[in-house]
N, C-alpha and C positions, 0 to 999 in steps of 0.2 A: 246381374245388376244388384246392389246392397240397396236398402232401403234404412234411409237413414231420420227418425223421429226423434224430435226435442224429448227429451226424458224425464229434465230437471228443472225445478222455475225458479234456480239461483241464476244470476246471470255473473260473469264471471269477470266482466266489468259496464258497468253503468253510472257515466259521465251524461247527466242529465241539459239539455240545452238551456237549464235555466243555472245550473253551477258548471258550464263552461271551466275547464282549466288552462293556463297558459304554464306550465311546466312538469315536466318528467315524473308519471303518474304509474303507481303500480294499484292493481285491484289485488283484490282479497283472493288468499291461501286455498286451496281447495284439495282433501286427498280424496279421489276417484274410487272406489267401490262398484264393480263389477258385480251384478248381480250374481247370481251360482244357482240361480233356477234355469236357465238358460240351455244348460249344457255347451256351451262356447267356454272355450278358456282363454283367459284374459290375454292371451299373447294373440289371440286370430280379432279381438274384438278390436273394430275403428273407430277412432275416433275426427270429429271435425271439430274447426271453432267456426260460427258464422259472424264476421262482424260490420259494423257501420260506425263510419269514421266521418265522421262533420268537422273541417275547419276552414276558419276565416283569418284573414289580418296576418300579422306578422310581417318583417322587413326584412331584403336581403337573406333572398336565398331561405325563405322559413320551410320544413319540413314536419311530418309525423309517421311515426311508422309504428305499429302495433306488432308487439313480439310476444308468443307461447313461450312459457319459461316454467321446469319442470324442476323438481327435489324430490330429496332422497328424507329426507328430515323434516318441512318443511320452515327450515330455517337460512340454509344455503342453497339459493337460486341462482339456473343459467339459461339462459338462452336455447330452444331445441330448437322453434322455426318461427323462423319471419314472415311477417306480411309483409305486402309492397311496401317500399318507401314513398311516400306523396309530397309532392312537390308543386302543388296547386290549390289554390281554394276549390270548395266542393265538397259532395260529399260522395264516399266512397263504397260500396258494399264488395266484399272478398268473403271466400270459402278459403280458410288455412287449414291444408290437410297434415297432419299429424302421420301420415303413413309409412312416413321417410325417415322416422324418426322412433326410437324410443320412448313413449314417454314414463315418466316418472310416478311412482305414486301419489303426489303432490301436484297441482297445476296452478297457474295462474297468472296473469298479463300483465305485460308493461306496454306504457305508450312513451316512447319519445319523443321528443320535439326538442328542434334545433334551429339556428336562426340569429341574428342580431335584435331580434324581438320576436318571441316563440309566436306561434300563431296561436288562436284563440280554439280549443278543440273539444268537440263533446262526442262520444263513443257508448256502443255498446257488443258486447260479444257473448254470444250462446255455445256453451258445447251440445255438439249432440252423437249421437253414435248408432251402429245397427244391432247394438242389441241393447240391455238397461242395463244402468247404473244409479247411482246416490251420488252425491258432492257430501264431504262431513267438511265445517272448519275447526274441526275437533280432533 
């Protein structure tokens, strides 16, 4: 069993319920930095994202879905792994594993939202992993 500790006290998106958003939101750049005190190397180290997803309102069919998106640069972003797509008012807490995936040296989140009136949505998402790292937006 990995044991897995919050490392970093950047949050990698934080959509506060008092600045609510209703449309298609990306959080802040982040290149990951693997410690090298560790002795793990950076290809066996996991990582997670934890997040919490609140939304209300929206008409017809409103959605959100929080997606990991990774770069090489970070200036060209893609898509590595999805969260569920949500399809109901509420609020939602998911662990998105990263383990199926590649990631990049760059990270950083997108939230969607879809809809004939997007829904009203406030989020938050922590990486963390079983061994340390830094976040740089540098």
């Amino acid at each position: 069993m990995k044991c897995y500790a919050n490392l970093v006290t950047t949050k990698l998106l934080n959509i506060l319920s008092t600045a609510a958003v209703v449309v298609t939101t990306v959080g802040t750049g982040y290149r990951i930095l693997p410690a090298q005190v560790d002795q793990q190397t950076d290809d066996l180290q996991d990582f997670r994202f934890v997040t919490s997803l609140t939304f209300a309102g929206g008409v017809t069919s409103p959605t959100a879905q929080l997606f990991i998106q990774g770069s090489v640069d970070g200036i060209a972003w893609m898509d590595l792994a999805p969260g569920t797509s949500r399809t109901g008012a509420g609020t939602f807490l998911e662990v998105i594993e990263a383990s199926a995936v590649a990631l990049l040296p760059w990270i950083r989140i997108r939230l969607v939202l879809a809809g004939a009136t997007n829904p009203t949505v406030y989020a938050t998402v922590d990486v963390v992993s079983n061994g340390p790292f830094t976040l740089s937006s540098t």
